[in-house]
C-alpha positions in Angstrom: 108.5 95.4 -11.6 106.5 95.4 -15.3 103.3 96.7 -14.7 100.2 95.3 -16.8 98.9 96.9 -20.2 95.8 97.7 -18.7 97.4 99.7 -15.2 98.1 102.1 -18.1 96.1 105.6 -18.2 96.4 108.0 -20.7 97.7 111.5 -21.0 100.8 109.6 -18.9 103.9 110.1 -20.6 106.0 106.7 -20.0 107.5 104.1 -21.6 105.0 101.0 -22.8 105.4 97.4 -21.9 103.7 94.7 -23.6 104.1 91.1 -21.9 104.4 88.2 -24.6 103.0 84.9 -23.2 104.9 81.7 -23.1 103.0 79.0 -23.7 103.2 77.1 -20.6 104.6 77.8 -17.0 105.2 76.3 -13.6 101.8 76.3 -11.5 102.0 76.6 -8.1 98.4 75.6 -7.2 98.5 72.5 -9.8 97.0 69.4 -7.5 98.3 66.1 -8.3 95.7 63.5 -9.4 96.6 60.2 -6.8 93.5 58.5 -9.0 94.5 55.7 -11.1 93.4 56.7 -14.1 95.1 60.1 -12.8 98.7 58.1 -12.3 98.6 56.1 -15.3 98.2 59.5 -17.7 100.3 61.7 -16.3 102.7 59.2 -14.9 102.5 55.9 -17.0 101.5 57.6 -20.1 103.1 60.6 -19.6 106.3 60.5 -18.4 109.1 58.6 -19.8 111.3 58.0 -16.6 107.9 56.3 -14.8 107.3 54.5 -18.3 111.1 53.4 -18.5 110.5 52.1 -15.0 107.6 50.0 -15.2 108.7 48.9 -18.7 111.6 46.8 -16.2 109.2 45.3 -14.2 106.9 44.4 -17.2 109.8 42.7 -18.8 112.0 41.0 -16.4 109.5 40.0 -14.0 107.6 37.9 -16.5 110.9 36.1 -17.6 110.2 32.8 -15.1 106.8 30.8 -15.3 105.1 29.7 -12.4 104.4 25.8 -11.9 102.6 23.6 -9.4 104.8 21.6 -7.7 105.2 19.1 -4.8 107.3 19.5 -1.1 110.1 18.8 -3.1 109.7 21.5 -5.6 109.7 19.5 -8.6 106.6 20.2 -11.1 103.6 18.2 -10.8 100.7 17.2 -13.1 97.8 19.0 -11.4 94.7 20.7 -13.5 95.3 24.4 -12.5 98.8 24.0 -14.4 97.0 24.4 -17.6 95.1 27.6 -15.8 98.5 28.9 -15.1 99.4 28.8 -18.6 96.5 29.6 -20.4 94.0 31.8 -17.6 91.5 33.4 -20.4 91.0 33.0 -24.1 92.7 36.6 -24.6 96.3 35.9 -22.8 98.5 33.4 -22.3 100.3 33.6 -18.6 103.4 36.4 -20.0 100.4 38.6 -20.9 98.3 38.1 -17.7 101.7 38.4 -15.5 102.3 42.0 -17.5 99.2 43.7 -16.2 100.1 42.2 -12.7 102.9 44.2 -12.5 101.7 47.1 -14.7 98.8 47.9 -12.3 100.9 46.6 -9.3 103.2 49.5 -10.3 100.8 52.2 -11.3 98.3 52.0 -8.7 99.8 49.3 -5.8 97.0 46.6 -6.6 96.2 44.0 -9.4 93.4 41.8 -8.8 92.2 38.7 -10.9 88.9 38.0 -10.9 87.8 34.1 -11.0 85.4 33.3 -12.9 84.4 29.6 -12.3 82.2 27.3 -13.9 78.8 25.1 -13.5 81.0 22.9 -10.7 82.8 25.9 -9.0 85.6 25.1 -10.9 88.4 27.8 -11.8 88.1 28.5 -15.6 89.2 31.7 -16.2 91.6 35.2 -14.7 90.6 38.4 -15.7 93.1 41.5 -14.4 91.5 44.5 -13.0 93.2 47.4 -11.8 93.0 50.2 -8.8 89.8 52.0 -10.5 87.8 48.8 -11.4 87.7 47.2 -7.7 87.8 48.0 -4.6 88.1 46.2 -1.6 85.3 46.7 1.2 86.3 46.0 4.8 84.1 44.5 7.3 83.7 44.0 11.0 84.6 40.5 11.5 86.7 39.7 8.1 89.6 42.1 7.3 87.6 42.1 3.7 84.6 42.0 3.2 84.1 41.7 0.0 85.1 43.6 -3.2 83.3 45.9 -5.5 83.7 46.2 -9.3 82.9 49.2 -11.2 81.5 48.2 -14.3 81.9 51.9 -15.7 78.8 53.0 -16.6 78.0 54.1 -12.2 76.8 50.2 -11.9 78.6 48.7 -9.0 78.6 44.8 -8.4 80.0 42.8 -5.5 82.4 40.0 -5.4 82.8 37.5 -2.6 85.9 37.7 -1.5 86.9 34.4 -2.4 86.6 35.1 -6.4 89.6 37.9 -6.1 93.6 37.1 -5.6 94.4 40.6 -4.7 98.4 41.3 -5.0 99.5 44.1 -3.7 102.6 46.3 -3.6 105.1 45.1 -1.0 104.4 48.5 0.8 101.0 49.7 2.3 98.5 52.5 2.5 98.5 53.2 5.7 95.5 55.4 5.1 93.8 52.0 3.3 95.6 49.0 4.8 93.6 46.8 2.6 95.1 47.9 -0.4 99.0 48.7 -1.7 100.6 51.6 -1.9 102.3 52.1 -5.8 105.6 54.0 -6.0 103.7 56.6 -8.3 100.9 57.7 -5.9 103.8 58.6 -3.9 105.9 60.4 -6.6 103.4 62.8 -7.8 105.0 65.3 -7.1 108.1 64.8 -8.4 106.5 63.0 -11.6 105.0 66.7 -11.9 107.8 68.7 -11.4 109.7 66.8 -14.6 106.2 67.0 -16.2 106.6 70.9 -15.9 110.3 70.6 -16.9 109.5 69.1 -20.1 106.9 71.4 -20.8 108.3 74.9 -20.3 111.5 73.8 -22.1 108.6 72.6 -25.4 107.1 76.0 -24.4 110.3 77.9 -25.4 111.2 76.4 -28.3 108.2 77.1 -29.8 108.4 80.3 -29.0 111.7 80.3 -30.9 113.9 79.2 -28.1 113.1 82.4 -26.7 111.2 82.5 -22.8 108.9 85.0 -21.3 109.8 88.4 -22.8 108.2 92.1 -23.4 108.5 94.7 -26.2 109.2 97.8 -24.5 108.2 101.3 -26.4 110.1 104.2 -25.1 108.1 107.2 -24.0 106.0 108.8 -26.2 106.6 112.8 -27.3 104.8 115.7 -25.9 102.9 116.0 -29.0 102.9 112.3 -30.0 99.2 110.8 -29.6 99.3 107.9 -26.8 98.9 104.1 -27.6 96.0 102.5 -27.3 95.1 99.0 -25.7 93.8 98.2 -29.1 96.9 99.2 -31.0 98.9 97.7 -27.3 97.5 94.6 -28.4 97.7 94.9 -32.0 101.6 94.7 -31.8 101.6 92.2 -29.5 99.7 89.5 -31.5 101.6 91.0 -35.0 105.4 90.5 -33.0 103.8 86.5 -31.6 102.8 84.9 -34.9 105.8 86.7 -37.1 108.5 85.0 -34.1 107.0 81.9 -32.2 105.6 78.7 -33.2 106.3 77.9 -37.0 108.3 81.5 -37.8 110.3 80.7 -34.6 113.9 81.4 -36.0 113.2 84.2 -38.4 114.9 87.2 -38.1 113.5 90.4 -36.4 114.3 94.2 -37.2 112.6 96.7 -34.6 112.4 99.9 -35.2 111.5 103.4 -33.1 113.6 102.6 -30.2 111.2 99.1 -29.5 113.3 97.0 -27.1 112.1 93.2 -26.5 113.4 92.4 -22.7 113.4 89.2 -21.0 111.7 88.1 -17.8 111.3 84.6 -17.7 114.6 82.3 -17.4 115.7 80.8 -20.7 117.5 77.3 -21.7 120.9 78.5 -20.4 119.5 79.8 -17.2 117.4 77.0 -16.7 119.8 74.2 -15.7 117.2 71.7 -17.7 120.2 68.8 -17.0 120.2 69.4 -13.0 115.8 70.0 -12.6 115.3 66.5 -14.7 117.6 64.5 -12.8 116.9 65.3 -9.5 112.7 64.1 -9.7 114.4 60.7 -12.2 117.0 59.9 -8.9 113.7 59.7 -6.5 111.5 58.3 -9.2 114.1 55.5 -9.7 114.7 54.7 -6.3 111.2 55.1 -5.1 110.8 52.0 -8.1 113.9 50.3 -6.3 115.2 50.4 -10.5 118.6 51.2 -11.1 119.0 54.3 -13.1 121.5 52.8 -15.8 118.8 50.0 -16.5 116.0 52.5 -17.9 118.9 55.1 -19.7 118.2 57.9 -17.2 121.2 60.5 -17.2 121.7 59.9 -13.5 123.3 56.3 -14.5 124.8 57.0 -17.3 127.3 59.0 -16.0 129.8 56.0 -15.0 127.5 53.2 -17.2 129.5 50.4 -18.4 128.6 46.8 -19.9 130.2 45.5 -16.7 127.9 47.6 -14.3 125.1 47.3 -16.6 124.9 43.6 -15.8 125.7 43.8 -12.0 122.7 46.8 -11.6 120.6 43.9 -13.6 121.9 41.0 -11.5 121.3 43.2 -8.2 117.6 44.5 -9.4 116.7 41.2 -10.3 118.0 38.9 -6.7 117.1 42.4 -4.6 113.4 43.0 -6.0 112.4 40.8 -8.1 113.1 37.6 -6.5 111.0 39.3 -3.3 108.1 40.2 -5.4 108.2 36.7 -7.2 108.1 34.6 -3.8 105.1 37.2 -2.7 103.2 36.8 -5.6 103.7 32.9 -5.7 102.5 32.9 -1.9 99.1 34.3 -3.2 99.0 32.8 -6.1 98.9 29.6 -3.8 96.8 31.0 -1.3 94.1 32.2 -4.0 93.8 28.6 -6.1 95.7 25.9 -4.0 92.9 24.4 -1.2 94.9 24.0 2.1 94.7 20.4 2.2 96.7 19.7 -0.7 100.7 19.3 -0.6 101.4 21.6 -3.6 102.4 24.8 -3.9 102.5 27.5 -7.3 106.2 28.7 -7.8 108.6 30.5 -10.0 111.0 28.3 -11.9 113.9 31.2 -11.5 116.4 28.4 -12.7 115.6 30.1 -16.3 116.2 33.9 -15.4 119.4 34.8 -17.1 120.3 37.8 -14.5 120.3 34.9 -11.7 122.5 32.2 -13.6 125.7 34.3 -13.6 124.8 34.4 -9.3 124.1 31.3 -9.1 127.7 30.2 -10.7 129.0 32.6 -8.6 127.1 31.4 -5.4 128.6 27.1 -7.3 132.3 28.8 -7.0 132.0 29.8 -3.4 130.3 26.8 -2.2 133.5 24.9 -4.1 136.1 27.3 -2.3 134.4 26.7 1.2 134.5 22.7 0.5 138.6 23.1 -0.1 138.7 25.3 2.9 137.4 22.5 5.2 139.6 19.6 3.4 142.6 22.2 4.0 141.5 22.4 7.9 141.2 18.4 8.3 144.3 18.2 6.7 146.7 20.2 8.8 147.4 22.7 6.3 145.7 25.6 7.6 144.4 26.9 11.1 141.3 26.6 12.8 141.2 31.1 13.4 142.3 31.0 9.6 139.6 28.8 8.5 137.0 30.2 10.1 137.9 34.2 9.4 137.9 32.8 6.1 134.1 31.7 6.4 133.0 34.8 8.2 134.6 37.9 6.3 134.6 35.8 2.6 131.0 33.5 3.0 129.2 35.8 5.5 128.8 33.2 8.1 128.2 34.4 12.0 131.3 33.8 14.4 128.9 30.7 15.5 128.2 29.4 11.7 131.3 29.5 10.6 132.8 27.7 14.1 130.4 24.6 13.4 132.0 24.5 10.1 135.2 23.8 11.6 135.3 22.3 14.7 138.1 22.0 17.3 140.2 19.1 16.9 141.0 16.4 19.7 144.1 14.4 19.2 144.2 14.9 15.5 141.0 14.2 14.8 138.1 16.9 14.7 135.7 17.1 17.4 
């Protein structure tokens, strides 16, 4: 076990160890800020896999446009379309959409605040994330009311009916008023690639060299003993000529000095296995497949072909969820209960869902042939309907009423 320079006393006659530092190391008793502010710099801001993975929600989920439309879902003229598409005089709907989902994804709650005019009017949406507002609950109304932090310790209320809150799909249980983000619930394993990254930086500045000690061998009977002063003289002198910018150079010891090792170095490390381990849990804690944001854990088998399916399966699996959630409060925050309109998505312009929806066009056509087959004669009524259950997912009962028995050569 290395003892510590200053466990040394003199008049002993044994060899010297002197520790050199490394700039950064694992901390055990590191807490993990669940704060937004704490989340979005060391998770959003700070690591690239969370980034990468919020980056795909900011994108793709701001590909469709949401409309008012009628029962039949076809637009309609109605005066909060032009709200819709232009909510403040600093966005346009793609830029208000992007901190939805950014803050949605960072701290599991966006909410736009309506600010409304002489008549009571809707005139403008301003986002506000996690540590801006907070919901209040009450006794009788689930919330109360909400309270915005200005920033300078002023707090404000707002009625309850001036905030659309949207919230991450999942809750905090411990604060069911609110979402639960994917981060607060990574932090640990955002900080373990955190650490990752930084005791591999750590090394190579020390000149890809980790943790190590200069070891003096034992002094003479008549040689004078070290000192902590000269102890520490060397061990500054051996630092700047090897780490940081001299990291490289050569080194010539002399007098029997041996530099040993006691902190694991790049080869030991396994750097490839720690990062992808906390990137598989970030990812799937996101629900974003790992191919999509360039992490090594898809990569491995990445194709153009699976690029597009994990695109086409991230978009109909969580996007199109998230969309028809947000719509539903976007229409319960601005549409007045008695009116027979609606806000949706127009996801006939998302080009992950087009290549489905062909695909969806081409079994609809082979199901139609199916049934003219069956009222022809040429196939069988258990061959026809297998055919609906195993190849269109139908139940035994759906896919029964599709093709019903025949009476006397005619169906049922």
């Amino acid at each position: 076990m290395l003892k510590d320079i200053s466990g040394y006393l003199k008049g002993k006659r044994e060899q010297v160890t002197i520790e050199l530092p490394v700039n950064s190391l694992f901390s055990a008793t590191e807490s993990v800020d669940r704060t937004f502010n704490g989340l979005a710099y060391n998770g959003y801001e700070g690591n690239s896999a969370v980034f990468s993975c919020v980056s795909e929600y900011v994108i793709r989920g701001t590909e469709p446009c949401l409309y008012v439309v009628d029962e039949e879902a076809n637009p309609v003229d109605h005066e909060l379309s032009g709200l819709l598409a232009d909510p403040n005089p600093e966005m346009d709907e793609a830029r208000l959409m992007q901190f939805v989902f950014a803050y949605m994804c960072i701290g599991g709650n966006c909410y736009l605040h309506k600010m409304r005019g002489k008549y009571g009017e809707v005139i403008y949406l301003w986002p506000y994330h996690d540590a801006q507002i907070t919901p209040i609950p009450g006794r009788h109304n689930w919330i109360e009311y909400y309270l915005y932090d200005i920033g300078d310790g002023t707090k404000v209320k707002i009625p309850r009916e001036d905030i659309i809150h949207f919230k991450w799909p999942s809750f905090d249980v411990g604060d069911p008023q609110k979402g639960l983000s994917p981060l607060k619930v990574l932090g640990r394993e955002v900080d373990t690639d955190n650490q990752v990254s930084e005791y591999v930086l750590s090394i190579l500045k020390n000149g890809g060299m980790p943790g190590s000690a200069l070891v003096f061998p034992p002094r003479g009977k008549d040689q004078y003993e070290l000192t902590t002063a000269e102890i520490e003289q060397n061990k500054a002198r051996f630092t700047e000529a090897f780490t940081g910018r001299n990291r490289g150079k050569s080194i010539v010891l002399t007098g029997g000095i041996e530099v040993k090792r006691f902190a694991q170095g790049l080869e030991d490390l396994q750097n490839d296995y720690l990062r992808r381990i906390p990137e598989t849990r970030i990812t799937a804690a996101f629900r974003v497949p790992a191919i999509l944001v360039g992490l090594a854990a898809g990569l491995d088998r990445s194709t153009y072909s699976n690029s597009e399916q994990a695109a086409a399966g991230f978009t109909k699996q969580t996007l199109v969820p998230l969309w028809r959630s947000i719509q539903r409060t976007f229409t319960k925050g601005l549409i007045e209960r008695d009116e027979n309109v609606t806000i949706a998505y127009d996801l006939s312009t998302v080009e992950a869902l087009q290549s489905y929806e062909l695909e969806r066009r081409k079994a609809g056509e082979s199901l139609i042939d199916s049934q003219l087959a069956y009222y022809a004669g040429e196939i069988e009524r258990d061959a026809a309907v297998n055919f609906a259950r195993i190849v269109h997912n139908f139940t035994q009962e759906e896919a029964e009423s599709l093709f019903p028995e025949k009476k006397n050569g005619t169906t049922a």
